[in-house]
LUMFI-658167 format. One line per field, with one value per atom (N, C-alpha, C, O): atom name; x, y, z; residue in three letters. Coordinates in nm, 3 decimals. Each point is the difference from the previous one (the first is absolute). Layout:
N
sekol: [CA:...]
X: [X:...]
Y: [Y:...]
Z: [Z:...]
banu: [Ala:...]
This chain:
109
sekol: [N:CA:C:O:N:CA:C:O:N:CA:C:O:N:CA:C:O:N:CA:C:O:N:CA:C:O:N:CA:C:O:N:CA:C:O:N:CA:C:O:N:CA:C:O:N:CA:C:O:N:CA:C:O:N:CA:C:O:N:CA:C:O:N:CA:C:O:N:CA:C:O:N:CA:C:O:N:CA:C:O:N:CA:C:O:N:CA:C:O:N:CA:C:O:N:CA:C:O:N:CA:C:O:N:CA:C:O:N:CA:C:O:N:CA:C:O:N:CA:C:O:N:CA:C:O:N:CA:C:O:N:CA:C:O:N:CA:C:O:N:CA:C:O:N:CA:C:O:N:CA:C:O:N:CA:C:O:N:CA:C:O:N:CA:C:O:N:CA:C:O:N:CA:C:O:N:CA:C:O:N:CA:C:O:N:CA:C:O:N:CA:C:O:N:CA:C:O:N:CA:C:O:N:CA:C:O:N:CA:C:O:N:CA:C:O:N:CA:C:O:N:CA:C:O:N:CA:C:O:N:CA:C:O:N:CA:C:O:N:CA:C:O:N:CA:C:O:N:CA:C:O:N:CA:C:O:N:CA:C:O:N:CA:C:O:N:CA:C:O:N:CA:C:O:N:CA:C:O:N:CA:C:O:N:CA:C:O:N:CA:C:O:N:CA:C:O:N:CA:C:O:N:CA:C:O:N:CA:C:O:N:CA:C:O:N:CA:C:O:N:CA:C:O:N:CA:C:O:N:CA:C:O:N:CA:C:O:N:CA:C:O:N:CA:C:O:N:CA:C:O:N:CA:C:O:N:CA:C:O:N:CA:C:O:N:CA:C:O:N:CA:C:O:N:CA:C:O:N:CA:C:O:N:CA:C:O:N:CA:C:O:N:CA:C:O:N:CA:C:O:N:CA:C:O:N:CA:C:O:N:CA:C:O:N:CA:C:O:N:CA:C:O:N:CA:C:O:N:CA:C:O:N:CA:C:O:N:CA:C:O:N:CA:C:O:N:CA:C:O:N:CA:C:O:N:CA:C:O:N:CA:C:O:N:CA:C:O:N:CA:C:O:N:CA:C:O:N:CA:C:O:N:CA:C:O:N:CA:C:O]
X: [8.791:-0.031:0.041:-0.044:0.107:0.035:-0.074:0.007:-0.050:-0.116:0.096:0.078:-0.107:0.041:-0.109:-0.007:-0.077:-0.085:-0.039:-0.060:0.078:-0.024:-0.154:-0.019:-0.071:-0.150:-0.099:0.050:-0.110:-0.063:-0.099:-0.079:0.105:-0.066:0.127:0.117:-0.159:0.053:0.076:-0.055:0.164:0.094:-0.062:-0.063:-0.012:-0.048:-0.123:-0.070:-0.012:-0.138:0.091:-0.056:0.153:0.061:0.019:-0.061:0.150:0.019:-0.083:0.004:-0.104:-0.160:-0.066:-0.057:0.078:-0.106:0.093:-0.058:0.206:0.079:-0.027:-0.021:0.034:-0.061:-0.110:-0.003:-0.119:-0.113:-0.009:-0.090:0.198:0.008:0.058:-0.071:0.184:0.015:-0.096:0.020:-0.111:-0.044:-0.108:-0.045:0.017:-0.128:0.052:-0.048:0.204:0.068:0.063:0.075:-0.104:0.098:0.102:0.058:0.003:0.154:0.046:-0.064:0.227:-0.015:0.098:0.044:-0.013:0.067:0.147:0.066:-0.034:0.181:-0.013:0.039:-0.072:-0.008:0.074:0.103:-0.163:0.009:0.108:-0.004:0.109:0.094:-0.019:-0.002:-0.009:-0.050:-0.111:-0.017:-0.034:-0.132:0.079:0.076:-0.145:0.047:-0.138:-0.077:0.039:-0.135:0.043:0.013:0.012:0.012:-0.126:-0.106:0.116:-0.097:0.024:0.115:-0.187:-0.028:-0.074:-0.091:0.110:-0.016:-0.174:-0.077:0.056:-0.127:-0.099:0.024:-0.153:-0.126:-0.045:0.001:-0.058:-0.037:0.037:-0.061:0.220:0.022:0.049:-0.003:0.049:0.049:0.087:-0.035:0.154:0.034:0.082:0.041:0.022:0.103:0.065:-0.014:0.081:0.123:0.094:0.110:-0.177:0.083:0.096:0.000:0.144:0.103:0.018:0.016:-0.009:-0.047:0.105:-0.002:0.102:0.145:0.086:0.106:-0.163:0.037:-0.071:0.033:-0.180:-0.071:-0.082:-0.055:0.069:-0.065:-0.070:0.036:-0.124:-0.102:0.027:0.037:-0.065:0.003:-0.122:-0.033:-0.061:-0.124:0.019:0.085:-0.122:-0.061:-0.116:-0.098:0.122:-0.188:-0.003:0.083:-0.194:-0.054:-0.009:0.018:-0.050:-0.027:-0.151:-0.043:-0.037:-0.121:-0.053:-0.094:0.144:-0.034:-0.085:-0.004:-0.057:-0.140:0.105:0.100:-0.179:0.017:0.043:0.089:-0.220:-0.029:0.103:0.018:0.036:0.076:0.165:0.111:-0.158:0.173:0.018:0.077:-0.200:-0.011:0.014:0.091:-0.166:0.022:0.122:0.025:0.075:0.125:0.090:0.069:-0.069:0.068:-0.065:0.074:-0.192:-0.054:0.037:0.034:-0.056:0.046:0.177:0.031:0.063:0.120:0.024:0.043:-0.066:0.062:-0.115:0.056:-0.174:-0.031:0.115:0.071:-0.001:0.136:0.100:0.080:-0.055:0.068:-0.005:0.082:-0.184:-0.088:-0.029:-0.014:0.011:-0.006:0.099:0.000:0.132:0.108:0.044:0.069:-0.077:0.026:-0.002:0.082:-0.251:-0.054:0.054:0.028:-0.014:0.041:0.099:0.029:0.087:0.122:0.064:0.077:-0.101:0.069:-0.068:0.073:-0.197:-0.083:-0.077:-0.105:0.182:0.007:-0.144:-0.004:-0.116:-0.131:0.006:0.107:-0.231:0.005:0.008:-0.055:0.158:-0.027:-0.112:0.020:-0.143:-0.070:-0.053:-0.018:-0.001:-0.105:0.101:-0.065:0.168:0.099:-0.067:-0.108:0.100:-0.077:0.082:-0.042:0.200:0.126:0.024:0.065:-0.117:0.058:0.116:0.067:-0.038:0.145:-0.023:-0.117:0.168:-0.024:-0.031:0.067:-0.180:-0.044:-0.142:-0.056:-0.029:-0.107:-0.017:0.077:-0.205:-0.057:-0.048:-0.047:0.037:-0.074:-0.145:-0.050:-0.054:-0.093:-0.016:-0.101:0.184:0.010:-0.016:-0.053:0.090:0.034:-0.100:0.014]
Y: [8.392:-0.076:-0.145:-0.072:0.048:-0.160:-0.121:0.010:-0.081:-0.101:-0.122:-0.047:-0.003:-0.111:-0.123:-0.026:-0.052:-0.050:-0.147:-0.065:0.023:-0.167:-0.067:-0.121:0.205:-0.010:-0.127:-0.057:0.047:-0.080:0.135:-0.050:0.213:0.035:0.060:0.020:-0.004:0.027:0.127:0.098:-0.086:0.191:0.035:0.062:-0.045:0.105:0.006:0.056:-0.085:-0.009:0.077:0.105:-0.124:0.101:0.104:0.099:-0.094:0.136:0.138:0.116:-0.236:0.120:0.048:0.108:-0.200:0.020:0.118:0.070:-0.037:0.043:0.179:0.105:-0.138:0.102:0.087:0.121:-0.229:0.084:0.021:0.072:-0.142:0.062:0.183:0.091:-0.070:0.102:0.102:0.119:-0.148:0.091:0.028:0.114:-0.157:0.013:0.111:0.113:-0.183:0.075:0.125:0.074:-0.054:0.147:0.015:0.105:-0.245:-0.030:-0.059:-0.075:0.145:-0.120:-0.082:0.002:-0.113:-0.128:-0.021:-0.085:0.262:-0.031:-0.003:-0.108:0.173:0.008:-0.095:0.011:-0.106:-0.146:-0.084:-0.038:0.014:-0.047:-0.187:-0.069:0.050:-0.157:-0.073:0.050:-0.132:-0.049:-0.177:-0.053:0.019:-0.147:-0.068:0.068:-0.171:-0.049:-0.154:-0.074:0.013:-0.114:-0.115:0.049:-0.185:-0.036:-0.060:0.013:-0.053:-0.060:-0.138:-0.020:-0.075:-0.130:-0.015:-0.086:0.216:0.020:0.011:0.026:-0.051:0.001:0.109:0.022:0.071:0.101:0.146:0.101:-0.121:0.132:0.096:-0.031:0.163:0.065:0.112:0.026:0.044:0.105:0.080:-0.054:0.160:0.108:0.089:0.030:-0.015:0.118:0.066:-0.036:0.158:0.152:0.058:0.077:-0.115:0.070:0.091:-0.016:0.170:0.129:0.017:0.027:-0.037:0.100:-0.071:0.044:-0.171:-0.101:0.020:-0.031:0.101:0.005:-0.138:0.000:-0.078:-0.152:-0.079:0.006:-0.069:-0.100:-0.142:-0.064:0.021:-0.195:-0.037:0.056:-0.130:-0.051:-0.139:-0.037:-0.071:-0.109:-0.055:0.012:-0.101:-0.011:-0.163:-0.086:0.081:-0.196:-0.022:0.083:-0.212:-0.122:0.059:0.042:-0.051:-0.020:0.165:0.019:0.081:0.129:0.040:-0.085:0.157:0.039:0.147:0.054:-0.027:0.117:0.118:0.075:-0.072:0.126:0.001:0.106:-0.193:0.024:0.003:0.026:-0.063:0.031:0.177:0.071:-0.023:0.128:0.080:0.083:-0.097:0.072:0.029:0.105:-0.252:0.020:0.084:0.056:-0.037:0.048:0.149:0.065:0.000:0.123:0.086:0.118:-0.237:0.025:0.050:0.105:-0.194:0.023:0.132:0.096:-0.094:0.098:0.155:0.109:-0.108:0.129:0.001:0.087:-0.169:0.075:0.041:0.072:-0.082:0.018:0.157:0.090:-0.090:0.115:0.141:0.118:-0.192:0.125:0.051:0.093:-0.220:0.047:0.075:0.087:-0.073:0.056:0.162:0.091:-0.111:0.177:0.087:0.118:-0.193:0.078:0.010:0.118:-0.214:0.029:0.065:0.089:-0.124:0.079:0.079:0.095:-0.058:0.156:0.085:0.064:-0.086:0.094:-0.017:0.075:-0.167:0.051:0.018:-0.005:0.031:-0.010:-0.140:-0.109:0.163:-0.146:-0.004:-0.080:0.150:0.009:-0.141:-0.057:0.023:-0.157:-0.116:-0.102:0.097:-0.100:0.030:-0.053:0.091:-0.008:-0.074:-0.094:0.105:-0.053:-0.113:-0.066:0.007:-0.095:-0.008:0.101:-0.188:0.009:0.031:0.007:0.003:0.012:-0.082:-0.102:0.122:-0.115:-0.008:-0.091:0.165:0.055:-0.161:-0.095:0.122:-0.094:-0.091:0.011:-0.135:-0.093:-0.017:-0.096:0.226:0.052:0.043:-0.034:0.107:0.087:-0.043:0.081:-0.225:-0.027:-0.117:-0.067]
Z: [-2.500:0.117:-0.023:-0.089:0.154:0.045:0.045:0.122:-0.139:0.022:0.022:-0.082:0.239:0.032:0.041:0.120:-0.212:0.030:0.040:-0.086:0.170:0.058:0.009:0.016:-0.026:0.032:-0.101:-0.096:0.115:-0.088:-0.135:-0.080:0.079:-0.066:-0.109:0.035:-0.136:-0.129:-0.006:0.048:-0.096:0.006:-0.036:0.086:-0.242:-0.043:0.061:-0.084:0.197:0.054:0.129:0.031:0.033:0.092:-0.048:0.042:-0.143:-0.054:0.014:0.042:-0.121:-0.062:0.163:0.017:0.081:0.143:0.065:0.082:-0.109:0.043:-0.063:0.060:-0.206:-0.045:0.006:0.022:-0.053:0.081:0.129:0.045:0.049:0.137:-0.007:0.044:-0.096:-0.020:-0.070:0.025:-0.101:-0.083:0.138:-0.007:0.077:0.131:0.061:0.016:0.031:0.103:-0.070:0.063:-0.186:-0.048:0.006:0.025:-0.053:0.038:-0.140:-0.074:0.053:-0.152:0.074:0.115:-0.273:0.023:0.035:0.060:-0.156:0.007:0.159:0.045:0.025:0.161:0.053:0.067:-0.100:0.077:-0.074:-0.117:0.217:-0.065:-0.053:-0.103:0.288:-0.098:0.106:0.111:-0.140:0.120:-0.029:-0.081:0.191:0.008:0.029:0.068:-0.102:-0.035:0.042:-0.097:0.232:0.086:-0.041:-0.039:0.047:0.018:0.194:0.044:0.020:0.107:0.024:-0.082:0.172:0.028:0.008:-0.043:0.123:0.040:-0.103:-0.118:0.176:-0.121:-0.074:-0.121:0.261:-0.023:0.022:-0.035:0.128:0.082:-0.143:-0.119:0.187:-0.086:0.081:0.115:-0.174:0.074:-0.037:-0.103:0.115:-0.084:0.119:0.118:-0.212:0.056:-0.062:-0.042:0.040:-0.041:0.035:0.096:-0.195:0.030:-0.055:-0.121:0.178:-0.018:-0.058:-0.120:0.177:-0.076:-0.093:-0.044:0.014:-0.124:-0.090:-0.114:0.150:-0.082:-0.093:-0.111:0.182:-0.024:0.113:0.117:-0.158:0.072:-0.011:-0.099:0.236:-0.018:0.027:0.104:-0.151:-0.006:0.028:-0.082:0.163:0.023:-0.011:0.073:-0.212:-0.014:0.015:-0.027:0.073:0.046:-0.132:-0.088:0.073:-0.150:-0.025:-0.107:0.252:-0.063:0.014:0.077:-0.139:0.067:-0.083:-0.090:0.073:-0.128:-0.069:0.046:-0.169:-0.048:0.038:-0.038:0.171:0.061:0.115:0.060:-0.031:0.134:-0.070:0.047:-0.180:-0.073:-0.010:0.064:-0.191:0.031:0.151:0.003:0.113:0.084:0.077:0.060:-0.073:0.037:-0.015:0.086:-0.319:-0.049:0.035:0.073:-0.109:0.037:0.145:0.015:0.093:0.125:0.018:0.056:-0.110:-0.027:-0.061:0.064:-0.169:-0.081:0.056:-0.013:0.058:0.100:0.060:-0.048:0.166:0.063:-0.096:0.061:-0.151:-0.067:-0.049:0.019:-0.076:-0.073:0.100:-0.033:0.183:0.125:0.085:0.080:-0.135:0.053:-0.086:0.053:-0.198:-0.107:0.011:-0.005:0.026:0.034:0.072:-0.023:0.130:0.180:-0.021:-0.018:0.005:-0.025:-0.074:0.036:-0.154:-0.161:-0.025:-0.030:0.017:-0.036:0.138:-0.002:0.096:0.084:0.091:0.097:-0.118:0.077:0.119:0.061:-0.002:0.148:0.073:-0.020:0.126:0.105:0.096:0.091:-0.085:0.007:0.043:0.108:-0.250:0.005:0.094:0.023:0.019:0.061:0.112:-0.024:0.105:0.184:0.039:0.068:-0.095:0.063:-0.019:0.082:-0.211:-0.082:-0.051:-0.022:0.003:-0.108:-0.152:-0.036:-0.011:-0.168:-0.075:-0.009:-0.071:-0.088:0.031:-0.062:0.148:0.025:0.114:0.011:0.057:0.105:-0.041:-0.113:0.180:-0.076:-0.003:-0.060:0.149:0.005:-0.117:-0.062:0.011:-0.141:-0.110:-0.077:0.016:-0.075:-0.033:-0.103]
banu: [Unk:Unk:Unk:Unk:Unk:Unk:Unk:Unk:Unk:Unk:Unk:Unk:Unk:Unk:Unk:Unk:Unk:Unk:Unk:Unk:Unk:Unk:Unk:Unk:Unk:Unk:Unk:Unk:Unk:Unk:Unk:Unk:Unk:Unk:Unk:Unk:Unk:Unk:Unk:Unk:Unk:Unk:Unk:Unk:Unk:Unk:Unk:Unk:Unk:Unk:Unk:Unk:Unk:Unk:Unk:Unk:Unk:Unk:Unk:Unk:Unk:Unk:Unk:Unk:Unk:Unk:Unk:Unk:Unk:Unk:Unk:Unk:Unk:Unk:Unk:Unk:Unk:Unk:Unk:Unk:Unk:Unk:Unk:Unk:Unk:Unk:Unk:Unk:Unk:Unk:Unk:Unk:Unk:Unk:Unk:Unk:Unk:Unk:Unk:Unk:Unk:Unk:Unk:Unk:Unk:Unk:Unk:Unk:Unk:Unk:Unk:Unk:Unk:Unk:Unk:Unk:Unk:Unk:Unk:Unk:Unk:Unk:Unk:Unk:Unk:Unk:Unk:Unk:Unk:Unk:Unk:Unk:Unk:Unk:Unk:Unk:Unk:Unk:Unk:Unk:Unk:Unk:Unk:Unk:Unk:Unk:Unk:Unk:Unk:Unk:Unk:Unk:Unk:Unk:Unk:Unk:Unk:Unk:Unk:Unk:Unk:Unk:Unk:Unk:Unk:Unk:Unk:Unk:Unk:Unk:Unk:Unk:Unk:Unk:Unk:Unk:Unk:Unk:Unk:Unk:Unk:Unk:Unk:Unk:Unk:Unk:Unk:Unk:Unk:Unk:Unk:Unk:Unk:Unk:Unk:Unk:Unk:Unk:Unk:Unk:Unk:Unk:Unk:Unk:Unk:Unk:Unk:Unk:Unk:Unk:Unk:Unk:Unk:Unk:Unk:Unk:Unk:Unk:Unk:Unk:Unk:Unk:Unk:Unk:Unk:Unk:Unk:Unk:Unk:Unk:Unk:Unk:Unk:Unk:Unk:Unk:Unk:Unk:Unk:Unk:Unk:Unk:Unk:Unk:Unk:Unk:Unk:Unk:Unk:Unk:Unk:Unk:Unk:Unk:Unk:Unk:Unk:Unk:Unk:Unk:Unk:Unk:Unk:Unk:Unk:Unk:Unk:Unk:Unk:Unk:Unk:Unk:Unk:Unk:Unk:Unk:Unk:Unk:Unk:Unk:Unk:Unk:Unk:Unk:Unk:Unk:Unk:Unk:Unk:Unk:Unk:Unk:Unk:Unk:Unk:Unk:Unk:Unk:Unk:Unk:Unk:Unk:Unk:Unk:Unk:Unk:Unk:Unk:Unk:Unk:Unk:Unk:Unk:Unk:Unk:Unk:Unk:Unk:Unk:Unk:Unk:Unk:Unk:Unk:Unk:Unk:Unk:Unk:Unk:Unk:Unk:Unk:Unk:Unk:Unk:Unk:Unk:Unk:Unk:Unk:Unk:Unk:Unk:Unk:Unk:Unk:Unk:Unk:Unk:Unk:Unk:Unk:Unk:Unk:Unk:Unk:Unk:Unk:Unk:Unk:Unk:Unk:Unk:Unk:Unk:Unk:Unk:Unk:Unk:Unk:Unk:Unk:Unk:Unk:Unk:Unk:Unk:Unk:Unk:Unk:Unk:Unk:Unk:Unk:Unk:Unk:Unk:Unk:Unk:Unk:Unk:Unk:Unk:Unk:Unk:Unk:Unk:Unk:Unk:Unk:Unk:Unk:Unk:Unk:Unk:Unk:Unk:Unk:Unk:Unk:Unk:Unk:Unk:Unk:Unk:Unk:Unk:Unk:Unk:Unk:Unk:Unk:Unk:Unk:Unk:Unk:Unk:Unk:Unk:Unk:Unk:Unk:Unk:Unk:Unk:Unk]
């Protein structure tokens, strides 16, 4: 995995949140090709986006963002990742989509 990081938090503190994101989601790491880790002007916002068939995430995190809203980004991210994974490449049901696109709902996740 590729780590492109601008943020005010540390690679190897991404890395590891990235990792235990996967170990949640039952997803491993080679998966993910590379995540991009933005910082932003803003204080507190935060935000991401899952590119499914690149297989990588871009994260935007504020200066002043806490811990927990670093984790949920990366966790949040890499679930699409991890559900486009399933449905797509090991065959599950589309079932859970209710005419979503791939990468599960954002209800879902």
């Amino acid at each position: 995995m590729k780590l492109k990081n601008t943020s005010a938090w540390p690679d190897p503190f991404i890395r590891r949140m990235i990792r235990i994101a996967c170990q949640l989601w039952e997803h491993q790491v080679k998966r993910i090709d590379r995540v991009d880790i933005r910082n932003t002007g803003y204080t507190k916002s935060y935000s991401g986006r899952a590119y499914l068939d690149e297989r990588r995430f871009v994260a935007t995190i504020g200066k002043d963002c806490s811990f927990r809203q670093v984790a949920n980004i990366c966790i949040h991210e890499v679930g699409h990742l991890a559900i486009y994974w399933k449905e797509k490449r090991e065959g599950r049901a589309k079932d859970r989509r209710n005419g979503k696109g791939w990468g599960g709902s954002e209800e879902y996740i």
